[in-house]
Structure formats: structure tokens, C-alpha cells
C-alpha positions as CSV (number, residue, x, y, z in Angstrom):
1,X,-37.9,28.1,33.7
2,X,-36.8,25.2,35.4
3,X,-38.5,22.7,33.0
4,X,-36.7,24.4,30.2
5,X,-33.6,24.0,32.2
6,X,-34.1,20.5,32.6
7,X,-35.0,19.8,28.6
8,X,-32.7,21.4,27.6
9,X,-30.3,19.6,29.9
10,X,-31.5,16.2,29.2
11,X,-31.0,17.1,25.1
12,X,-27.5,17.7,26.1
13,X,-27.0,14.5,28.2
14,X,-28.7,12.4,25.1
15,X,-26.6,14.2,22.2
16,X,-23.6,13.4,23.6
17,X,-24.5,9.6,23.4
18,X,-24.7,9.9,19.6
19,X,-22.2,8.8,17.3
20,X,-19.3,10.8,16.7
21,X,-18.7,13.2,13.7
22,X,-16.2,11.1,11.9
23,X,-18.3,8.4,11.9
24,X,-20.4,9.6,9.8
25,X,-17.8,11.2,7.3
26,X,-16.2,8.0,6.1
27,X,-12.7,6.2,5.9
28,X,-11.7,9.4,3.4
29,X,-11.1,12.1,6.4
30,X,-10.4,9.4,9.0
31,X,-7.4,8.2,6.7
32,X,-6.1,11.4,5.8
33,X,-6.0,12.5,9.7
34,X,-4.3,9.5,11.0
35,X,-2.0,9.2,8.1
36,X,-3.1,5.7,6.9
37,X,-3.6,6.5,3.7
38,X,0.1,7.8,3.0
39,X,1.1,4.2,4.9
40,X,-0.7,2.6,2.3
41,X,0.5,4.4,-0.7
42,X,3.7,3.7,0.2
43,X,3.7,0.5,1.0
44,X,2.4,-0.1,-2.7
45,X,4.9,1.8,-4.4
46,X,7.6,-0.4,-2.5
47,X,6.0,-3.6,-3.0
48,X,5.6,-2.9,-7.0
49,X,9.2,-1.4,-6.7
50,X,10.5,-4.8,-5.5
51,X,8.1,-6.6,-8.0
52,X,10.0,-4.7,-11.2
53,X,13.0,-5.3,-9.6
54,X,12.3,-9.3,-9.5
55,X,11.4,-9.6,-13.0
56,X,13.8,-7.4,-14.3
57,X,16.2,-9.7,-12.2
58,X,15.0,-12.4,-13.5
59,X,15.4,-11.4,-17.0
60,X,18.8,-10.2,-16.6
61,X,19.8,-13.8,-15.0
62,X,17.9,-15.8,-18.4
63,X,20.1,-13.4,-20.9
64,X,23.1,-13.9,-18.7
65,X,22.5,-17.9,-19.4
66,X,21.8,-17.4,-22.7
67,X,25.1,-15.6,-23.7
68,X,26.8,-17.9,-21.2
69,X,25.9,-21.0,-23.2
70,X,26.4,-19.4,-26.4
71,X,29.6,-19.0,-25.6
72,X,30.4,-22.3,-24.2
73,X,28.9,-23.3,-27.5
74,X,31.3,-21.4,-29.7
75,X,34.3,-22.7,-27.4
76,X,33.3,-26.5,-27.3
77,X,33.2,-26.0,-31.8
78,X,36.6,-24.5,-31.6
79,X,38.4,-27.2,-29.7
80,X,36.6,-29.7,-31.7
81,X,38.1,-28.6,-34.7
């Protein structure tokens, strides 16, 4: 009984030296526990948020030049003539 005892306490001892159970399950549960994942996904919608933003920006400021000059055009014809 005693050498059973001690077997089965040494199994015990040696099992709890193993890796843990998340280690073994991947990124996918480990990310969903502490939340990384909805970090992440965040953080990419902002960043391509602020991206569309840019080059909308962008294109707003080339049109506003466009008209601008168009209409500096038109006034530098008239006051020639």
C-alpha cells in the first residue's frame, strides 16, 4: 500500500512539472481570454479609419486647388480684357 502511495505520489509531483493546458491550445484561446485579440481588431479598424481619412483629405485639398486656380484663371482673363 505504501509503494502505491508513493507512485502515485511521485506521478502527481512529476505532472505538475508539465506544461500548462493553454500551452498546448494555441494563441486562439489565449487571445480570446486576455482580450488581445479585441486590442488588435481595434487598433486596425482605427488605423485604416485614419488611413481613409488621409486620402480622402488629400483628395479634398487637390480639388480645392483645382477649383481655386480655375478660378483665379477666369478672374486674371477678365481683367485682362
Amino acid at each position: 500500500m505504501l509503494k502505491k502511495f508513493f507512485v502515485f505520489f511521485l506521478l502527481l509531483l512529476l505532472a505538475n512539472c508539465a506544461s500548462p493546458g493553454s500551452a498546448l491550445l494555441g494563441p486562439v484561446f489565449t487571445g480570446a481570454t486576455t482580450k488581445s485579440l479585441a486590442s488588435a481588431s481595434v487598433s486596425y479598424t482605427t488605423n485604416h479609419m485614419v488611413r481613409q481619412a488621409h486620402s480622402s483629405l488629400k483628395q479634398y485639398k487637390e480639388n480645392t486647388r483645382k477649383v481655386a486656380k480655375k478660378i483665379t484663371d477666369e478672374f486674371k482673363i477678365h481683367l485682362s480684357n
